[in-house]
SEMIFI-507519 format. One record per atom (N, C-alpha, C): residue in one letter; z, x, y. Coordinates in Angstrom, 1 decimal, m for minus. Each point is the difference from the previous one (the first is absolute). Example, Ala and Ser with C-alpha at 12.3 -4.5 7.8 and 13.67 -1.06 7.14 Angstrom:
PT  r      pz      px      py
PT  a     7.8    13.2    m5.7
PT  a     0.0    m0.9     1.2
PT  a     0.0     0.9     1.2
PT  s    m0.7    m0.4     1.1
PT  s     0.0     0.9     1.1
PT  s     0.8    m0.8     1.1
***
This chain:
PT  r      pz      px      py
PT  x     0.0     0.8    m1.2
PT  x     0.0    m0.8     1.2
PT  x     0.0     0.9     1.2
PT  x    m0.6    m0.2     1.0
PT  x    m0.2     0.4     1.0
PT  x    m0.2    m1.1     1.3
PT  x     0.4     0.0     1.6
PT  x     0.0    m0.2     0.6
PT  x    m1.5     0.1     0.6
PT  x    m0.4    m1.4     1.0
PT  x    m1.0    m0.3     0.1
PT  x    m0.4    m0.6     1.0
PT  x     1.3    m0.3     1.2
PT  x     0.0    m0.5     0.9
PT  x     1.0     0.0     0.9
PT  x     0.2     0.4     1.0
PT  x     1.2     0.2     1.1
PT  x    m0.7    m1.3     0.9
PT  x     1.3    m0.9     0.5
PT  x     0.0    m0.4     1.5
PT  x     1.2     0.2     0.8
PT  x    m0.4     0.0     1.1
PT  x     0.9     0.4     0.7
PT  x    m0.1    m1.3     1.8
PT  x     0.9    m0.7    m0.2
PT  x    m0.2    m1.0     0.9
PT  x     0.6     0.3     1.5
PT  x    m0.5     0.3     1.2
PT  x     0.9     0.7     1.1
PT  x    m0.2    m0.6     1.1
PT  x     0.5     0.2     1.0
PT  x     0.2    m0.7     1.4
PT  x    m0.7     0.6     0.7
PT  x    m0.5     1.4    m0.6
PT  x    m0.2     0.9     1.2
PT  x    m1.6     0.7    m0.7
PT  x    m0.7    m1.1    m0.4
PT  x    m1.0     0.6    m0.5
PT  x    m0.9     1.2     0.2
PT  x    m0.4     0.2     1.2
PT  x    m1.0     1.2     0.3
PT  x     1.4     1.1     0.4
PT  x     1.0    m0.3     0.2
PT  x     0.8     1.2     0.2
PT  x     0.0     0.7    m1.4
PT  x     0.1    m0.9    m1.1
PT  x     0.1     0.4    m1.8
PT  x    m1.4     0.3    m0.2
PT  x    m0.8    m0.4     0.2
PT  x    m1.2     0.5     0.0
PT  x    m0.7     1.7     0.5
PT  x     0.7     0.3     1.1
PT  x    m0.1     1.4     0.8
PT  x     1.1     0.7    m0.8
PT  x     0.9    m0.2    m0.6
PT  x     0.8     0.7    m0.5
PT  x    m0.6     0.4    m1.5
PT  x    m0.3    m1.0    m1.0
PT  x     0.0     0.6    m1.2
PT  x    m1.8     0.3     0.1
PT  x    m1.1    m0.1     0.9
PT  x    m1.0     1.0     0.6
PT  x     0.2     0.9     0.1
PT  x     1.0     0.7     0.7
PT  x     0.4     1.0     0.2
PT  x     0.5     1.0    m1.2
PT  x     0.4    m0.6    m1.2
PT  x     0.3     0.5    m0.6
PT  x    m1.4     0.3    m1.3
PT  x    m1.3    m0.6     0.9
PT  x    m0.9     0.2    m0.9
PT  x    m0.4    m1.2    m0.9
PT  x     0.3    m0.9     0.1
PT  x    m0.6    m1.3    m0.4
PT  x    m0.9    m0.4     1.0
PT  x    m1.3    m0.8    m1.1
PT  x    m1.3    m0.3     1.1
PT  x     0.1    m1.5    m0.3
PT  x     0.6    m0.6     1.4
PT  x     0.2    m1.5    m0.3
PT  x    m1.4    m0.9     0.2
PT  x    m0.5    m0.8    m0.5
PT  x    m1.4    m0.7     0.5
PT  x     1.0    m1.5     0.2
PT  x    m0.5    m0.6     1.1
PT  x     0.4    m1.5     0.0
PT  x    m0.8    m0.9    m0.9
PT  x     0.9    m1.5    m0.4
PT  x    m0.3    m0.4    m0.8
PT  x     0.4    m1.9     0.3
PT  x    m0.5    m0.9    m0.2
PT  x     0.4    m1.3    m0.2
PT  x    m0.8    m0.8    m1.3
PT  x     0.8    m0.1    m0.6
PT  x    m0.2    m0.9    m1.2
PT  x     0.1    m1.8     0.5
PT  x    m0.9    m0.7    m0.5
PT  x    m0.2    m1.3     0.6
PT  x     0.6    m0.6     1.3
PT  x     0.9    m0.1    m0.3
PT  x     1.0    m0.8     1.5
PT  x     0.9     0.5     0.4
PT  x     0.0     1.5    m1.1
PT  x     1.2     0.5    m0.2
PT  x     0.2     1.2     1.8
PT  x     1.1     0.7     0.0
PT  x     0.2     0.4     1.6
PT  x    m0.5     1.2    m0.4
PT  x    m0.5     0.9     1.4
PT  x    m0.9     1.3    m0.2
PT  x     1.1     0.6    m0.8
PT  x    m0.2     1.1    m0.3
PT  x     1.0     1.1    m0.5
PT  x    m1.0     1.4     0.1
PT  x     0.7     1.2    m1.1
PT  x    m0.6     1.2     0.2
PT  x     0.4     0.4    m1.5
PT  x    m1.1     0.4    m0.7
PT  x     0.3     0.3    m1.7
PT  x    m0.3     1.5     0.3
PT  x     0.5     0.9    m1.0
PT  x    m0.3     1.8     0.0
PT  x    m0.2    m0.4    m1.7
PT  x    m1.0     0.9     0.0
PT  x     0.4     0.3    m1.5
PT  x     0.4     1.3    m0.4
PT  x     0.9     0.1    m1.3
PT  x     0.6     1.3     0.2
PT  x    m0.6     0.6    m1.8
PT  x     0.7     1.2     0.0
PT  x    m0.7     0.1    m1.5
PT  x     0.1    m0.6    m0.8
PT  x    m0.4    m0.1    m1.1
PT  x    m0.3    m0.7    m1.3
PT  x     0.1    m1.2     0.5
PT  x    m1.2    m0.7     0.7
PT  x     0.2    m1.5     0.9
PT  x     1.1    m0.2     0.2
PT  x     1.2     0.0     0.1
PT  x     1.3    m0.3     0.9
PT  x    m0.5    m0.8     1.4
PT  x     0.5    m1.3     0.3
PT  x    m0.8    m0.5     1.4
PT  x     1.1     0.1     0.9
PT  x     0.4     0.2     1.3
PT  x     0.8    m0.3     0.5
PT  x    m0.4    m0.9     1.1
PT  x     0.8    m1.3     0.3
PT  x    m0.4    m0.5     1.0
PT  x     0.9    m0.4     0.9
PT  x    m0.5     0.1     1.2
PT  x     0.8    m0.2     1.0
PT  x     0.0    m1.7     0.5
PT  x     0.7    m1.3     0.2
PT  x    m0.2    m1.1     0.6
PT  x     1.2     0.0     1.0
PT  x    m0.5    m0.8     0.6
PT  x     1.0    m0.7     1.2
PT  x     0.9    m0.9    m0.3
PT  x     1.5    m0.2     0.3
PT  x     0.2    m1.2     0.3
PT  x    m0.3    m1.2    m0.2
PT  x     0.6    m1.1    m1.1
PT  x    m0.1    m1.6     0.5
PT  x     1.3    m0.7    m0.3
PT  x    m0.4    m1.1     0.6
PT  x     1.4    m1.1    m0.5
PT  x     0.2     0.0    m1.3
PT  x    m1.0     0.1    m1.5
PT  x     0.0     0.3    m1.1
PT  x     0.4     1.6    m0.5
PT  x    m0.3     0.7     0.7
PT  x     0.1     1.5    m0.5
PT  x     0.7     0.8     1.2
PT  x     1.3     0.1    m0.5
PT  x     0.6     0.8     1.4
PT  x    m0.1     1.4     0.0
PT  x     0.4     0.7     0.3
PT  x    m0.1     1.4     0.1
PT  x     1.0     0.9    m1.3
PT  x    m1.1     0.7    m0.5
PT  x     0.6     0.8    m1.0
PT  x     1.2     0.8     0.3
PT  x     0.6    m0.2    m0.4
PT  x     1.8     0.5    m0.1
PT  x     0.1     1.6    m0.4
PT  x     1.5     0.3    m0.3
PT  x     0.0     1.6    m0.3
PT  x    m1.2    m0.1    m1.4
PT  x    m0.4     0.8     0.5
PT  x    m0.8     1.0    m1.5
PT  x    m0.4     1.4     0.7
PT  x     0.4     1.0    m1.7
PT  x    m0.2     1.2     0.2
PT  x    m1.5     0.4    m0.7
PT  x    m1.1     0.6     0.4
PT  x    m1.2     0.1    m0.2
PT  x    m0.2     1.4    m0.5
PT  x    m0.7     0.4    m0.8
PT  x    m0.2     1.5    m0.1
PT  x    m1.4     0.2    m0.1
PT  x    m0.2     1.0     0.8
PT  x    m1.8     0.5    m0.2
PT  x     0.0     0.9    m0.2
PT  x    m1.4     1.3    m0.3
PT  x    m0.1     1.0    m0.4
PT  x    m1.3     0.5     0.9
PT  x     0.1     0.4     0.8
PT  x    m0.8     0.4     0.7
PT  x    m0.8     1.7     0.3
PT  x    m1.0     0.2     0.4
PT  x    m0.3     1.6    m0.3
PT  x    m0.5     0.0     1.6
PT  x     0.8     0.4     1.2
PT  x    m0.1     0.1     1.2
PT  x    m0.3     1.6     0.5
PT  x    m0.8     0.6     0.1
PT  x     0.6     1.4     0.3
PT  x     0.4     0.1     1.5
PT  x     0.5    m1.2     0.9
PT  x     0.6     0.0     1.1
PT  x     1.2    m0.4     0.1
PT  x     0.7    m0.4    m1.1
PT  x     1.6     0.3    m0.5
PT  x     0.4     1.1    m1.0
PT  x     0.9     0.2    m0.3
PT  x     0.9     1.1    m0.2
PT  x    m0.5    m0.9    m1.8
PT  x    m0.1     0.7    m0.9
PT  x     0.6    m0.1    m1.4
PT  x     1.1    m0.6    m0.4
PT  x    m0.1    m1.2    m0.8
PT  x     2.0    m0.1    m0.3
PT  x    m0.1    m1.4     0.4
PT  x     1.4    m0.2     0.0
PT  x     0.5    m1.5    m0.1
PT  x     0.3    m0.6     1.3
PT  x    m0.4    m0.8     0.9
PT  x     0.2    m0.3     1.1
PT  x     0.7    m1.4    m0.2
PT  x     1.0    m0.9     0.8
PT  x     0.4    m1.0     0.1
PT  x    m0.4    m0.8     1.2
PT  x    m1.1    m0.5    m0.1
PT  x    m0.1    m0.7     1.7
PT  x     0.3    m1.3     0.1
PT  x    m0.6    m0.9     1.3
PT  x     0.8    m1.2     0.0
PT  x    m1.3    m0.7     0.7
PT  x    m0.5    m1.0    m0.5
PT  x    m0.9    m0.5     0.7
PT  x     0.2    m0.8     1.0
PT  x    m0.5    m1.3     0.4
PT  x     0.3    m0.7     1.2
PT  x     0.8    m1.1     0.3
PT  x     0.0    m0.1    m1.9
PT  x     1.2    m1.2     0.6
PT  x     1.3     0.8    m1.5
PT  x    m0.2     1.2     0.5
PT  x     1.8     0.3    m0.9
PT  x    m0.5     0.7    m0.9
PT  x    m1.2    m0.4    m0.6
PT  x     0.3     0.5    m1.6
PT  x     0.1     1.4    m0.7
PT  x     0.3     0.1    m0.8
PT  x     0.3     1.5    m0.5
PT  x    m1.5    m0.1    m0.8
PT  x    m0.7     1.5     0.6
PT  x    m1.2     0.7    m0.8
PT  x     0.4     1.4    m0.4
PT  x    m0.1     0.2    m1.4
PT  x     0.1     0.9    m0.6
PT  x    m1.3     0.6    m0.2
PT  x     0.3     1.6     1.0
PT  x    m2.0    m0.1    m0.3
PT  x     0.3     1.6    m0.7
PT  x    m0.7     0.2    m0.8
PT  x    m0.5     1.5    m1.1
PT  x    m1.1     0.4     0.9
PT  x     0.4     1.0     0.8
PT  x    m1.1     0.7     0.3
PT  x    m0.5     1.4    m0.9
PT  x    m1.3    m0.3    m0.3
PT  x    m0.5     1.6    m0.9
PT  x    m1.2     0.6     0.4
***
């Protein structure tokens, strides 16, 4: 079993958007039927992450700790703990 899909529901969408970009995700916008814009990355082994906004149905995603693995040669090597825009802990592996 493997993981196949991240969402991540936030108040602060293009703020969460510039942040995990920055970390090297290539977000494309996306709306599915009626459904509200968002922003999907795909990550290795198809992993999707998607970013949505806010609704009266879907409030904003709460604590969660996230981990990625990233190969940046503009960070340092190693284990970084960051915090994205609305709190959350990213555990990023840089190699």
């Amino acid at each position: 079993m493997r993981a196949h899909l991240i969402v991540i529901y936030t108040e602060r969408l293009e703020a969460c958007r510039d942040f995990y970009a920055g970390l090297g995700l290539a977000f494309e916008r996306e709306r599915h039927g009626d459904g509200p814009e968002h922003y999907a990355a795909v990550l290795d082994d198809d992993v999707v992450l998607e970013l949505y906004p806010v609704s009266p149905g879907r409030p904003a995603t709460g604590s969660l700790r996230l981990g990625l693995c990233v190969e940046d040669a503009s960070r340092p090597a190693g284990r970084q703990v960051l915090t994205d825009p609305d709190g959350r802990a990213v555990d990023l592996l840089v190699r």
